[in-house]
VEXTILUM-711807 format. One record per residue: residue number from 1; x, y, z of N, C-alpha, C, O, CB in turn. Coordinates in pm, 1 decimal. Glycine has a CB too. Layout:
VEXTILUM-711807
ATOM     n         nx         ny         nz        cax        cay        caz         cx         cy         cz         ox         oy         oz        cbx        cby        cbz
ATOM   NUM          X          Y          Z          X          Y          Z          X          Y          Z          X          Y          Z          X          Y          Z
...
end
This chain:
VEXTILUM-711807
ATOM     n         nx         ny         nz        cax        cay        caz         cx         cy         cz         ox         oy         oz        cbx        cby        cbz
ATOM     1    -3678.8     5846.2      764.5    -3550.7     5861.9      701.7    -3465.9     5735.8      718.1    -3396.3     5693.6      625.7    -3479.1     5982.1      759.1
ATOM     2    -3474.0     5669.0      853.5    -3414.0     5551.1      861.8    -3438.8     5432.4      802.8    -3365.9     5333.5      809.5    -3412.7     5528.8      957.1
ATOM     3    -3533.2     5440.6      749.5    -3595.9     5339.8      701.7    -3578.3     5262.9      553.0    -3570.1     5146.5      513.8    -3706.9     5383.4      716.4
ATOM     4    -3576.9     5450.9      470.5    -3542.1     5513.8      361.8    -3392.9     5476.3      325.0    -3369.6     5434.9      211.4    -3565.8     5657.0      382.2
ATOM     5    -3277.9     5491.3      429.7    -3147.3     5484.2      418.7    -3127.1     5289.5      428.9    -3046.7     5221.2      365.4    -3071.2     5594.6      554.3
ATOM     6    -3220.6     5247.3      520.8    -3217.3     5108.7      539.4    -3223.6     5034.5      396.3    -3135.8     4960.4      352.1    -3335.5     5068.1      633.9
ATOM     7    -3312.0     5059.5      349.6    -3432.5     5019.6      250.2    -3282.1     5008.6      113.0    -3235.4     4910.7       54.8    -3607.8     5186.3      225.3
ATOM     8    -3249.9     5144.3      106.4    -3113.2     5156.8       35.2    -2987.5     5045.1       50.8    -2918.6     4970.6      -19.0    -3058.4     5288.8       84.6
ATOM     9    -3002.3     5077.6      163.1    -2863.3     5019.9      163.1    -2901.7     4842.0      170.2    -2828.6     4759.9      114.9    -2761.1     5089.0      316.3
ATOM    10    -2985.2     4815.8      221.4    -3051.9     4621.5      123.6    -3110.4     4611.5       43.1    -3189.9     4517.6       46.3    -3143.6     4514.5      173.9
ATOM    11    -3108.6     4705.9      -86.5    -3139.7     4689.7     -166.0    -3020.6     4704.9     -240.4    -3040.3     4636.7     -341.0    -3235.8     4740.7     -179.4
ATOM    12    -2884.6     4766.4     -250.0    -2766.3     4775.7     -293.2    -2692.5     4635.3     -270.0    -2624.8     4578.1     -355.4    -2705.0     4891.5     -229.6
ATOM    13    -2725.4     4573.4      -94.2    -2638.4     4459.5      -77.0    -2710.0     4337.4     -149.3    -2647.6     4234.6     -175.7    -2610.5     4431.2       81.2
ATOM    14    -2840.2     4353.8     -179.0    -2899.3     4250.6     -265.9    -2837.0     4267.6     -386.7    -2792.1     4166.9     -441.6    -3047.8     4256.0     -281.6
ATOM    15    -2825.4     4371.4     -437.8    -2771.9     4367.2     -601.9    -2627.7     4300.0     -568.7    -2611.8     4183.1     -603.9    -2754.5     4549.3     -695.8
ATOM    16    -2545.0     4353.2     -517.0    -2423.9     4290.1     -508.3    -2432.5     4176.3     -524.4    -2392.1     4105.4     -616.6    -2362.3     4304.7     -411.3
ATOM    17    -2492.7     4150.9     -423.2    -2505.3     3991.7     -427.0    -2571.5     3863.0     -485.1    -2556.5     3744.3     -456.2    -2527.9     3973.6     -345.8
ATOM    18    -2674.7     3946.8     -605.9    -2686.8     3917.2     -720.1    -2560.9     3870.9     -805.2    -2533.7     3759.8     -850.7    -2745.5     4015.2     -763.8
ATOM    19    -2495.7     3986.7     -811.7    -2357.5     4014.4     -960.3    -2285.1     3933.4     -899.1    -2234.1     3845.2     -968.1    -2257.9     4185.9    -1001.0
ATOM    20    -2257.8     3934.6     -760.9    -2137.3     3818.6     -731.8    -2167.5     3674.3     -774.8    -2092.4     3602.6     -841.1    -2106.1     3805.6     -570.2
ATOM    21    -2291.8     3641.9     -726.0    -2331.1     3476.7     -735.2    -2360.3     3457.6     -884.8    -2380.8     3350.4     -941.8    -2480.6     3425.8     -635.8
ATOM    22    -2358.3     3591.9     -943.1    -2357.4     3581.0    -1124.2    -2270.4     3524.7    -1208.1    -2267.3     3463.4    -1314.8    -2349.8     3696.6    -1187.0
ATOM    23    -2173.3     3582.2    -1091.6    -2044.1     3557.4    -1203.2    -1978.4     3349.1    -1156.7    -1999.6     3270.6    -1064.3    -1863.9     3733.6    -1144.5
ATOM    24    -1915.4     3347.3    -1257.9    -1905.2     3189.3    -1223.3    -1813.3     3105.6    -1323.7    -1758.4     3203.3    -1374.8    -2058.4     3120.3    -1229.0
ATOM    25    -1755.0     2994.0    -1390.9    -1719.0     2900.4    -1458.5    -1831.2     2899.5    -1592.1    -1866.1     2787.0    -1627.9    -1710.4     2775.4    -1363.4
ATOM    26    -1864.8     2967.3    -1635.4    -1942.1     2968.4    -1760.8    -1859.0     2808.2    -1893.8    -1745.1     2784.5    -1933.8    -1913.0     3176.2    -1831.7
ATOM    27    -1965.3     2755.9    -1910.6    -1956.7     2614.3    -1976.2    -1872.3     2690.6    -2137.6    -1902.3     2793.5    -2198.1    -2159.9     2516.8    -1999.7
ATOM    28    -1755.6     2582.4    -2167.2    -1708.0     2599.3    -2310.5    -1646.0     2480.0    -2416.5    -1626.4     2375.4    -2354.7    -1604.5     2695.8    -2295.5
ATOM    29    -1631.3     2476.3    -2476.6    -1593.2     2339.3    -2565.9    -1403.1     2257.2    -2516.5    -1341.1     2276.6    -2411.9    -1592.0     2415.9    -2776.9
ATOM    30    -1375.5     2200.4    -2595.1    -1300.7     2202.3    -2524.3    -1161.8     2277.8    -2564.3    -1167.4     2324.0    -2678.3    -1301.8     2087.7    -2493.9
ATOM    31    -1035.3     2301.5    -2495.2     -939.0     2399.0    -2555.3     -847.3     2332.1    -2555.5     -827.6     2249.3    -2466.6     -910.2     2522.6    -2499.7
ATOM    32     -742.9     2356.7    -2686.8     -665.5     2257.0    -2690.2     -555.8     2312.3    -2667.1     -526.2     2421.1    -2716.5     -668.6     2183.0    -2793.4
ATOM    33     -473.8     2241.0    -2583.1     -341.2     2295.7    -2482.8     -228.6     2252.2    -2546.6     -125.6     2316.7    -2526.8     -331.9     2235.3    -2321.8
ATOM    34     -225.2     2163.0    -2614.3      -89.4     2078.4    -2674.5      -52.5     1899.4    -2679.1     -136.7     1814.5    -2708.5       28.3     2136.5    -2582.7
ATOM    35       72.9     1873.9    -2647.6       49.9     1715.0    -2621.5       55.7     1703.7    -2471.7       98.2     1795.0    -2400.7      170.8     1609.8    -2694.6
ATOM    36        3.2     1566.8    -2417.3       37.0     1539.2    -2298.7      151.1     1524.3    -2260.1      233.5     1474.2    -2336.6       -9.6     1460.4    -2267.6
ATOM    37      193.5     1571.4    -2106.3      279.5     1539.5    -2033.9      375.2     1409.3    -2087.0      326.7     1302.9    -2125.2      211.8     1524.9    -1916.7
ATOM    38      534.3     1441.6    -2081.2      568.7     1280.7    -2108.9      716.1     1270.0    -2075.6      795.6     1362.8    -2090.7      541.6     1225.6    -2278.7
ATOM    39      744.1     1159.5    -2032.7      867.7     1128.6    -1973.3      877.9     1015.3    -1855.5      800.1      921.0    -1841.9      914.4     1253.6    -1923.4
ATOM    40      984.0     1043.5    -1778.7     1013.1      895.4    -1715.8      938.7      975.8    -1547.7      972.1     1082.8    -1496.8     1244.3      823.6    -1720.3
ATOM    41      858.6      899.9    -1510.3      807.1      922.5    -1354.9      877.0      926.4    -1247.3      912.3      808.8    -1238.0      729.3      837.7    -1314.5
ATOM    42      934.8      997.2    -1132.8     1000.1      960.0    -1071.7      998.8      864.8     -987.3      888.4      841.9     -938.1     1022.3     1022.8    -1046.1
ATOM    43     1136.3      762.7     -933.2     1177.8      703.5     -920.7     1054.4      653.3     -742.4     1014.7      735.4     -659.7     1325.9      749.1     -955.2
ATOM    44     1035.8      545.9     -741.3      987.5      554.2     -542.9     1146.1      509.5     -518.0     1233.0      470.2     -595.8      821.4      392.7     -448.5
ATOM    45     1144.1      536.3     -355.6     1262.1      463.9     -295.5     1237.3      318.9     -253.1     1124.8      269.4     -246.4     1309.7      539.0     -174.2
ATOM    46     1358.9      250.6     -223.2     1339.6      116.3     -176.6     1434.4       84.4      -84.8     1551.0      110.8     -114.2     1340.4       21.1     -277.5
ATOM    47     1408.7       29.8       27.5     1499.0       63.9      147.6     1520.6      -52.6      167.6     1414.3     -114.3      174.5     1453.1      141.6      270.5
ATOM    48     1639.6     -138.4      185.6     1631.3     -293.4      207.9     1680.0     -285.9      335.6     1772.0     -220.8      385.1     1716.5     -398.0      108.0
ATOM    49     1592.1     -373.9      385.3     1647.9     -496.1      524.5     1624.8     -618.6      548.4     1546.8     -693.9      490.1     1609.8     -472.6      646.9
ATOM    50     1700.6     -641.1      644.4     1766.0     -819.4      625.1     1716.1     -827.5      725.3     1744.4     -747.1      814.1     1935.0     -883.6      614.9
ATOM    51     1601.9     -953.3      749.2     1499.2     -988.9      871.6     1590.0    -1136.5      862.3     1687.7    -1170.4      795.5     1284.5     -988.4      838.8
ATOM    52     1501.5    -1207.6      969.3     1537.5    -1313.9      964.7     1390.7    -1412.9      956.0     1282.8    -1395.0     1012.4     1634.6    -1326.5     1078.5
ATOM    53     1439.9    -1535.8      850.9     1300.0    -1598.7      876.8     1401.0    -1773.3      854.4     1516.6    -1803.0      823.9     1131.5    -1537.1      724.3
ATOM    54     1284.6    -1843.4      887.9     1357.9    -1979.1      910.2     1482.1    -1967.3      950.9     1561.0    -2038.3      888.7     1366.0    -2061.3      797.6
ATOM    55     1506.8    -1931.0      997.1     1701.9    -1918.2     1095.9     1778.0    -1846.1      977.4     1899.7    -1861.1      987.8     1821.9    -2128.4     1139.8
ATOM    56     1748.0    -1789.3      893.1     1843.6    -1703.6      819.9     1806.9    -1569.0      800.6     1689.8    -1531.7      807.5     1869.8    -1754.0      695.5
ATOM    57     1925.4    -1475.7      770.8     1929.4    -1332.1      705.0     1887.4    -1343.7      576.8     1963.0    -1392.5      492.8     2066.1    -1263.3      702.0
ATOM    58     1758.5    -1299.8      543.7     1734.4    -1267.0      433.4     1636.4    -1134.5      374.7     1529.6    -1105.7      428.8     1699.8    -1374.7      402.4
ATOM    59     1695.9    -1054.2      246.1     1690.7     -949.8      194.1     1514.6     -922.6      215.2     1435.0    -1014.7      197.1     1761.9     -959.1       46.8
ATOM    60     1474.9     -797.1      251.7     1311.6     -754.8      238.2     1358.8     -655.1      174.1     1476.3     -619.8      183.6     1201.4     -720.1      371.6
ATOM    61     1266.9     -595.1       97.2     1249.1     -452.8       -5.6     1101.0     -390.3       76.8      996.4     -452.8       94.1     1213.3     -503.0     -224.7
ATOM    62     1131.0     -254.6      117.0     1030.0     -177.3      120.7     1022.2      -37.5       34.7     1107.1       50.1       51.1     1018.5     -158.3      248.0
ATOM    63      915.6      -23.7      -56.3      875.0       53.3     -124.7      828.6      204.0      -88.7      712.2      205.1      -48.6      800.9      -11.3     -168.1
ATOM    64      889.2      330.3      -92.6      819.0      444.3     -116.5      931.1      488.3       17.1     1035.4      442.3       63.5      623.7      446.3     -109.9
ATOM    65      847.7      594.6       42.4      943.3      707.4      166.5     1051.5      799.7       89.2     1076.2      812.9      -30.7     1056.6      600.3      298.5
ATOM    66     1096.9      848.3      186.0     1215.9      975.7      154.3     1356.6      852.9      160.0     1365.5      732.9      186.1     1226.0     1144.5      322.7
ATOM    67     1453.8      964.9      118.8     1614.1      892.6      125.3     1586.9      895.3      252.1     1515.2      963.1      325.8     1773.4      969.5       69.4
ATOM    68     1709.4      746.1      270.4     1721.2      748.9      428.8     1889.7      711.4      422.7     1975.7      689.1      337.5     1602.2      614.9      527.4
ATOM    69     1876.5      720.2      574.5     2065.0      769.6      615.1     2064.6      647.1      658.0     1970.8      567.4      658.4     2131.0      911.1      749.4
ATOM    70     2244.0      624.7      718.5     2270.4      491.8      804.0     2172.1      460.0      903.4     2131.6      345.6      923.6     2399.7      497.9      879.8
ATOM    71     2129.9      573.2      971.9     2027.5      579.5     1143.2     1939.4      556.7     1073.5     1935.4      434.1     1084.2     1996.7      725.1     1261.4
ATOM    72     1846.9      587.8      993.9     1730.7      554.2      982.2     1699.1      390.5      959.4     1642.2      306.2     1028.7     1688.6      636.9      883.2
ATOM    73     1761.9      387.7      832.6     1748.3      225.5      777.5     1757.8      119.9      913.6     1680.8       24.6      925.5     1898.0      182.7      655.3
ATOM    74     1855.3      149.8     1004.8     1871.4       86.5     1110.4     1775.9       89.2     1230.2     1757.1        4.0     1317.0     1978.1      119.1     1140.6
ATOM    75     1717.4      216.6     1210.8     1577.4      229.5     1312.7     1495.4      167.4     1264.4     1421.4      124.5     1353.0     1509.0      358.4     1339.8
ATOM    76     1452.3      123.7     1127.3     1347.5       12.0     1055.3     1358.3      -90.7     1140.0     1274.9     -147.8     1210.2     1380.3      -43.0      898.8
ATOM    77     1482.7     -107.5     1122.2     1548.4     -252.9     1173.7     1531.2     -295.8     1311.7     1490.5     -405.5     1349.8     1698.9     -254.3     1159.3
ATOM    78     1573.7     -178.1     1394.6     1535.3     -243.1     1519.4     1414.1     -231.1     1573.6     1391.5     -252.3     1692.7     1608.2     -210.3     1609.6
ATOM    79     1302.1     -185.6     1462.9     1131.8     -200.2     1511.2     1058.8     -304.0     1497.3      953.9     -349.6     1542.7     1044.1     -118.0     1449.4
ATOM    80     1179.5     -344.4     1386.3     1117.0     -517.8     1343.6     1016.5     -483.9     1249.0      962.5     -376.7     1221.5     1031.8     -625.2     1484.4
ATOM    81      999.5     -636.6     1191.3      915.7     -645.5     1089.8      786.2     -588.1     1050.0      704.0     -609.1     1139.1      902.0     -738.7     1088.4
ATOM    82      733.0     -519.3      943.6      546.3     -476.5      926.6      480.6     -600.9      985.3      545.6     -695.5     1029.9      473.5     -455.4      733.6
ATOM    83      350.0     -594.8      982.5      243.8     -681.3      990.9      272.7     -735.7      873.5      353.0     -826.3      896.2      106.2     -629.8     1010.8
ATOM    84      247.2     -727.9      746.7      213.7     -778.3      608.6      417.0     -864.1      629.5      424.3     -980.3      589.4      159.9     -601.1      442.4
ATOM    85      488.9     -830.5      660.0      643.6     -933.0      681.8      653.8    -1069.5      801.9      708.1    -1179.9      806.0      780.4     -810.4      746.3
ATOM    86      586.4    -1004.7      871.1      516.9    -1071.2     1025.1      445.9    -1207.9      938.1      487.6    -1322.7      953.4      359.3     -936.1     1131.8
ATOM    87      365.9    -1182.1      872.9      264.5    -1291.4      804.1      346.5    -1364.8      734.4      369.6    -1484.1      753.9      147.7    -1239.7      707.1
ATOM    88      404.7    -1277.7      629.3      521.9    -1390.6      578.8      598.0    -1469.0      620.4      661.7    -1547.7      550.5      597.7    -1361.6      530.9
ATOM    89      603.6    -1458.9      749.1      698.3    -1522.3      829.3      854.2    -1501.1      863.1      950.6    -1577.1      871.8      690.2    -1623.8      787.3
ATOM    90      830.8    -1338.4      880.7      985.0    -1303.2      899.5      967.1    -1248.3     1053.6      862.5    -1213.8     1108.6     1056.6    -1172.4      773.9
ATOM    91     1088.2    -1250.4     1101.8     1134.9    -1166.7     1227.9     1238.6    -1078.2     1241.6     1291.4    -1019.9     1146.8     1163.8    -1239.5     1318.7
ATOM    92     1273.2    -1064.8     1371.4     1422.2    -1020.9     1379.1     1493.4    -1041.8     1504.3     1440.6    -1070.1     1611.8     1435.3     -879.2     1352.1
ATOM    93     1645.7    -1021.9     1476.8     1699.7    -1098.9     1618.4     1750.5     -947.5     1689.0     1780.2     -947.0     1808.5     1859.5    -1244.2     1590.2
ATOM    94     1759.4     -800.0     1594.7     1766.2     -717.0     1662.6     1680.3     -608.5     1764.7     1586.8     -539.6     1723.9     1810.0     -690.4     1600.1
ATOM    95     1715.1     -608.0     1861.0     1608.9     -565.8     1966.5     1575.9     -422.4     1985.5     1674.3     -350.6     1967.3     1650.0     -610.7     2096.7
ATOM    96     1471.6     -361.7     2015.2     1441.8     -246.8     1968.7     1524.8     -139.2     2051.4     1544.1      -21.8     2019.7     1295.3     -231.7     1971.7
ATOM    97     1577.7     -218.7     2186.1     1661.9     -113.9     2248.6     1837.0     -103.5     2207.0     1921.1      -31.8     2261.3     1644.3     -144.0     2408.4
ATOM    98     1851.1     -175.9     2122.2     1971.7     -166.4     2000.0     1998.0      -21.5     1902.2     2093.0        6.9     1829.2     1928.2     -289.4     1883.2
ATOM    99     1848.4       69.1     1940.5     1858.8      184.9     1905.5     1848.9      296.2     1983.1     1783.5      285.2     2086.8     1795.1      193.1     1830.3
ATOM   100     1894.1      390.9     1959.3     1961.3      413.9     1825.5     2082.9      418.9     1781.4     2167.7      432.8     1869.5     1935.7      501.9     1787.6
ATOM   101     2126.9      411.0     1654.8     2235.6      377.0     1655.1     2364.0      454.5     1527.3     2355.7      487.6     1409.0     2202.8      234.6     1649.7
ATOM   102     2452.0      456.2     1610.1     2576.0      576.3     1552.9     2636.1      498.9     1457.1     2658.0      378.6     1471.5     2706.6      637.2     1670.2
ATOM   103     2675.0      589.1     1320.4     2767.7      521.3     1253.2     2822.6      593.5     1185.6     2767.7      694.1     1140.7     2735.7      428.8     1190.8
ATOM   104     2986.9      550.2     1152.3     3067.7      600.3     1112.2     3137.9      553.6     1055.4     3152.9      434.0     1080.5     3103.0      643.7     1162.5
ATOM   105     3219.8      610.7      951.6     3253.5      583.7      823.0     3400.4      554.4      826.7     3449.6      666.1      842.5     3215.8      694.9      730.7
ATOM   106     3476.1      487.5      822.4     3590.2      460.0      819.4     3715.1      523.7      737.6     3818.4      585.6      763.2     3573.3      357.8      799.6
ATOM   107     3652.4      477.4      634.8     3707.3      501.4      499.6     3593.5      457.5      375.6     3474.0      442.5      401.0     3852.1      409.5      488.0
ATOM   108     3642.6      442.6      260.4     3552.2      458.4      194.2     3457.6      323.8      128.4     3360.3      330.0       53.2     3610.0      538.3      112.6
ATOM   109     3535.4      185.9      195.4     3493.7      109.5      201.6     3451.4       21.9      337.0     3456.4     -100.4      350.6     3550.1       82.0      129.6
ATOM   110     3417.7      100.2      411.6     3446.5       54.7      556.4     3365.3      155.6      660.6     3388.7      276.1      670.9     3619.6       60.3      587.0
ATOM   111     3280.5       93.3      724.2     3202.4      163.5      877.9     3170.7       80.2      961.0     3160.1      -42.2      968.8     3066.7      239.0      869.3
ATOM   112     3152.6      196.5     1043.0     3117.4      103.6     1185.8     2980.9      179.3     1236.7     2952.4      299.0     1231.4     3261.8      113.1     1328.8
ATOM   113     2914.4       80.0     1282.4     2871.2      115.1     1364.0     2824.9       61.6     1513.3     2845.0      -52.3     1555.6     2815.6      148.5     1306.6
ATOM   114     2776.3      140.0     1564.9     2807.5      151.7     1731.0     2621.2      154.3     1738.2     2553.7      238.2     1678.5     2928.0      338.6     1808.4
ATOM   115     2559.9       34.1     1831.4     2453.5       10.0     1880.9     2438.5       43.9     1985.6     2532.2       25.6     2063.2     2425.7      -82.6     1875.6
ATOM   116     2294.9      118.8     2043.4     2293.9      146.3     2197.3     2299.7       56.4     2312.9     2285.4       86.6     2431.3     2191.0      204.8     2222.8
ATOM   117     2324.3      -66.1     2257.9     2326.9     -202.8     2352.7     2464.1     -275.7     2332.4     2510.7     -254.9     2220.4     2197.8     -317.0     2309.3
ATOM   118     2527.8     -342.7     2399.6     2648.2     -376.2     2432.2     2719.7     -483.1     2259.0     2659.7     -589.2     2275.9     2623.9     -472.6     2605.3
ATOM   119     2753.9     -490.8     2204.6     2763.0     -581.4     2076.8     2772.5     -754.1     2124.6     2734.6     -842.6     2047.9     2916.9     -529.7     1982.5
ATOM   120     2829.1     -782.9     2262.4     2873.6     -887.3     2311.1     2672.7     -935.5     2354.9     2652.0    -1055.5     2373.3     3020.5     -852.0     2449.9
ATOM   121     2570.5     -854.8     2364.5     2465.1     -885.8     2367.9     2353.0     -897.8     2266.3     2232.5     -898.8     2291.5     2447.2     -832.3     2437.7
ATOM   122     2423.8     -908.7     2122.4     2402.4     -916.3     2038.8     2425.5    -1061.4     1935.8     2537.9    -1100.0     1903.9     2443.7     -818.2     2027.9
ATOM   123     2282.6    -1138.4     1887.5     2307.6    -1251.5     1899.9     2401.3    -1239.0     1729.6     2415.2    -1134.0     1667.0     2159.9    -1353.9     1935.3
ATOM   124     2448.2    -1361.8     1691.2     2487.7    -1379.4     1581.3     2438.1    -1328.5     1413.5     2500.6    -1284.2     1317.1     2487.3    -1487.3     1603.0
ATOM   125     2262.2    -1368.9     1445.5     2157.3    -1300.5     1298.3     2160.8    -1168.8     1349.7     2185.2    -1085.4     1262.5     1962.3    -1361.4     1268.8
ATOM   126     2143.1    -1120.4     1470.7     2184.2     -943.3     1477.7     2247.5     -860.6     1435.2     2232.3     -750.4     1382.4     2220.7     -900.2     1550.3
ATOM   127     2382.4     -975.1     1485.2     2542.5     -897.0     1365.4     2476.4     -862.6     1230.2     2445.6     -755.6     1177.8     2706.7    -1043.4     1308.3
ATOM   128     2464.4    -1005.2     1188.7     2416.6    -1034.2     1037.6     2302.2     -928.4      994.9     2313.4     -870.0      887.1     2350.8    -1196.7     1023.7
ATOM   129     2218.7     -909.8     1059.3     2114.4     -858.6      972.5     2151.7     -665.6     1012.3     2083.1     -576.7      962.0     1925.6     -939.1     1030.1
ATOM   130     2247.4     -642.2     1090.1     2293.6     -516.5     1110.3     2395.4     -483.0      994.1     2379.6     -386.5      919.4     2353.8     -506.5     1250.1
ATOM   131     2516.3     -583.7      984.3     2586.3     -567.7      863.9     2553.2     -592.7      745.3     2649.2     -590.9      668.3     2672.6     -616.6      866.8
ATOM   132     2434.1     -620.5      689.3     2411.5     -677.6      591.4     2305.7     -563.8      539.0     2288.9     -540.6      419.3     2373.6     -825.0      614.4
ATOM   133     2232.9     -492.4      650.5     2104.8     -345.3      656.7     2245.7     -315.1      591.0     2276.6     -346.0      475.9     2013.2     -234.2      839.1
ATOM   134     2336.6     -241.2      694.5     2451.2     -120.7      653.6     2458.5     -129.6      494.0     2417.9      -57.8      402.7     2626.6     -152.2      727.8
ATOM   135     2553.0     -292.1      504.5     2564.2     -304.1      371.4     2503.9     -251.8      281.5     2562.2     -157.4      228.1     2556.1     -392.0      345.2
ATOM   136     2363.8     -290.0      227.4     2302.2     -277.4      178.8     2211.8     -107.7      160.7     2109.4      -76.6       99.8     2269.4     -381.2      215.4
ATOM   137     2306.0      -30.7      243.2     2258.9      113.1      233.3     2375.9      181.4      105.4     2353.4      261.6       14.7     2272.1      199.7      413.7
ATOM   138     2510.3      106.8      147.4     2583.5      197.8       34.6     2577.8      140.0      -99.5     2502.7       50.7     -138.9     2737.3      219.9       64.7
ATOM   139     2669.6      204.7     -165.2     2647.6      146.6     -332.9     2678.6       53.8     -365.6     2796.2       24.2     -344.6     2697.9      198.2     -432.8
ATOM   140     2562.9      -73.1     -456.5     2600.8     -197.5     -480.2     2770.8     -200.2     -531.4     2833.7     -296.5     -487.7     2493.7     -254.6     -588.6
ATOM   141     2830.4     -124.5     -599.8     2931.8     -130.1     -661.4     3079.0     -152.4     -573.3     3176.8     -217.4     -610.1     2920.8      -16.1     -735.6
ATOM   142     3062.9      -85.9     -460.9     3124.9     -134.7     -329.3     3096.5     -132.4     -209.0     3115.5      -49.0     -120.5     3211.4      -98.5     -312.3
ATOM   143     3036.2     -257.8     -212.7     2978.7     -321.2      -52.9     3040.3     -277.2       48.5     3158.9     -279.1       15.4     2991.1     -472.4      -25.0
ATOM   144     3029.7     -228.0      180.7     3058.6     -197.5      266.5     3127.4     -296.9      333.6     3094.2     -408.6      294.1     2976.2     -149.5      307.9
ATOM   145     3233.2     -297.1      443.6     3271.5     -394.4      570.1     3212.7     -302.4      632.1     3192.3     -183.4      608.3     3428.0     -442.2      621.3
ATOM   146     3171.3     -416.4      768.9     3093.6     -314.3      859.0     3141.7     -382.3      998.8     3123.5     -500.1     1029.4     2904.6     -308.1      832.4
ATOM   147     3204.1     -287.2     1073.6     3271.2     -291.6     1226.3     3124.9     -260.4     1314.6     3066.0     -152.4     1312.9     3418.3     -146.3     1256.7
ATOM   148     3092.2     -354.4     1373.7     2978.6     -372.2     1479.2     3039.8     -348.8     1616.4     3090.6     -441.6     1679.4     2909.6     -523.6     1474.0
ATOM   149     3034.4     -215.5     1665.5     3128.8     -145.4     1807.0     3009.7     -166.7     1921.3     2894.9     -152.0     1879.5     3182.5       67.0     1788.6
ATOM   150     3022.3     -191.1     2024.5     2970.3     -165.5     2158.3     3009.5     -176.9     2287.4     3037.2     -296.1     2300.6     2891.5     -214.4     2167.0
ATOM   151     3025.9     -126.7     2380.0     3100.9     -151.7     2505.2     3198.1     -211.5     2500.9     3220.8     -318.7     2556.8     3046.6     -206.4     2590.7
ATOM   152     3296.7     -124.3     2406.2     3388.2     -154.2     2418.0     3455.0     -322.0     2341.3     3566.2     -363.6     2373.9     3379.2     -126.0     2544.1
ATOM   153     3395.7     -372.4     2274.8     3399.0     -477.6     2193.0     3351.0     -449.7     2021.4     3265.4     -383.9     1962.2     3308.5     -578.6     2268.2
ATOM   154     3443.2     -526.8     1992.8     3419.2     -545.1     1817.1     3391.7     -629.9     1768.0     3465.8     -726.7     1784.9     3502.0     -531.0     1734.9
ATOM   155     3274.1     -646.7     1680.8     3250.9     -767.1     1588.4     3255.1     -704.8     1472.2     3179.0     -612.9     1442.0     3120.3     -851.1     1604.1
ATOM   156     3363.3     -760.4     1384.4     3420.4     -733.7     1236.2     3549.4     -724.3     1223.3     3642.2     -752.9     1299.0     3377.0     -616.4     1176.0
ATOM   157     3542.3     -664.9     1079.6     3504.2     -601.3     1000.5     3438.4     -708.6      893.4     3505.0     -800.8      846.2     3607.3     -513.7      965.3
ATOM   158     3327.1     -690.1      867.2     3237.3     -798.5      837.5     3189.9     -753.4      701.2     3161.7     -635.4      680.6     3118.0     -821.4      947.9
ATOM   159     3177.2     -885.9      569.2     3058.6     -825.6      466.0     2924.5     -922.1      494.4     2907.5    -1012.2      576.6     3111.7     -839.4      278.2
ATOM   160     2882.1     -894.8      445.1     2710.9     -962.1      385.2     2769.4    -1063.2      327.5     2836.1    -1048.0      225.2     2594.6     -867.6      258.7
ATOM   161     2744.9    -1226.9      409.6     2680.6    -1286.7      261.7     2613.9    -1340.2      157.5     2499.8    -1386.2      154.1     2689.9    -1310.1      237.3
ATOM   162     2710.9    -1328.3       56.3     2631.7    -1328.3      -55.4     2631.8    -1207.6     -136.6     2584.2    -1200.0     -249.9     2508.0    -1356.0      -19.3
ATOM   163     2702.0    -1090.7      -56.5     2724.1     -969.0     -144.5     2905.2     -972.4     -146.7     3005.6     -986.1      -76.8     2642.2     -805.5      -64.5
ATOM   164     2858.4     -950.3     -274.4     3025.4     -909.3     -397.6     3134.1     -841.2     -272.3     3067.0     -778.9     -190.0     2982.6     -722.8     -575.6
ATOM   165     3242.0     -840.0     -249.6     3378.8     -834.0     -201.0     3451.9     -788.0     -254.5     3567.0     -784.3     -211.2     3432.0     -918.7     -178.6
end
């Protein structure tokens, strides 16, 4: 009888498992859906910072990522340059323990921000390439001044230059 009931019941799970591995993507011509997709692609981001190479502040563009805030752009900054910027021959004069770093908005043309390291230990292209990052985060249309705060000392209210006033 057991054998009988066995015999049944793998011979049922064989059929199943026939009809299952039966069924499948069966081949067809092709179907026509409409026109292609069309319009403008979205946008990548581009995050600028101001390295320094031959003794000056000058503009880098990096391509792709999410929006970024005042802190972030400035955490780029104080990690220093990619490898592939490194080669080009850029650096930076801000130091990685310069982060992280607070900033705040003044008014609507105007912030500060406040580095985790003293501002008075902060060389001159530091200022520069800190006010000139900031800068370069808000809208070209009005450039930022940017108040560089730390222990108790101020450097600014400063623009970029070379950016509009």
């Amino acid at each position: 009888m057991r054998t009988r009931l066995a015999r049944r019941m793998l011979a049922a799970g064989l059929v199943s498992f026939i009809a299952v591995a039966g069924c499948g993507v069966q081949p067809s011509d092709v179907i026509p859906v409409g026109h292609p997709p069309s319009g403008g692609v979205a946008p990548t981001m581009t995050i600028t910072l101001y390295l320094v190479k031959n003794g000056r502040v000058s503009a880098v563009t990096r391509h792709g990522g999410r929006p970024m805030f005042f802190t972030d752009t400035l955490a780029l900054l104080a990690a220093g340059p990619t490898t592939m910027e490194q080669a080009d021959g850029f650096t930076t004069e801000v130091p990685p323990e310069a982060g992280p770093f607070e900033v705040t908005p003044q008014s609507a043309d105007h912030v500060e921000v406040t580095p985790s390291t003293p501002a008075s230990e902060l060389s001159t292209l530091a200022i520069q390439q800190i006010v000139c990052t900031t800068a370069a985060v808000t809208t070209p249309q009005s450039p930022a001044q940017v108040t560089v705060v730390g222990a108790r000392q101020h450097v600014g209210p400063r623009n970029c230059p070379g950016k509009r006033q």
